[in-house]
N, C-alpha and C positions, 0 to 999 in steps of 0.2 A: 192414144188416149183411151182408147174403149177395151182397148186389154188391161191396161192400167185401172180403170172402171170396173170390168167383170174380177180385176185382184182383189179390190176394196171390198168385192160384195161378197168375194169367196171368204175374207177374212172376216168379216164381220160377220156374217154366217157362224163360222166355225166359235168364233169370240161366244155368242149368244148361246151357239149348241153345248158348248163345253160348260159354260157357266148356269145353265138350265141342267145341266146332266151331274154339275157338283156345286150345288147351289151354296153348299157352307163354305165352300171354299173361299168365298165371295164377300170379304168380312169389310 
């Protein structure tokens, strides 16, 4: 479960960095 938990937070992470980094993309 807590690996499973730190996956969620790496992906949501990345989700948030990508989408702050190509914001129009984002329509």
């Amino acid at each position: 479960m807590i690996a499973l938990d730190a996956l969620a937070m790496a992906v949501l992470t990345a989700i948030v960095t990508w989408s702050g980094r190509y914001p129009d993309l984002r329509q």
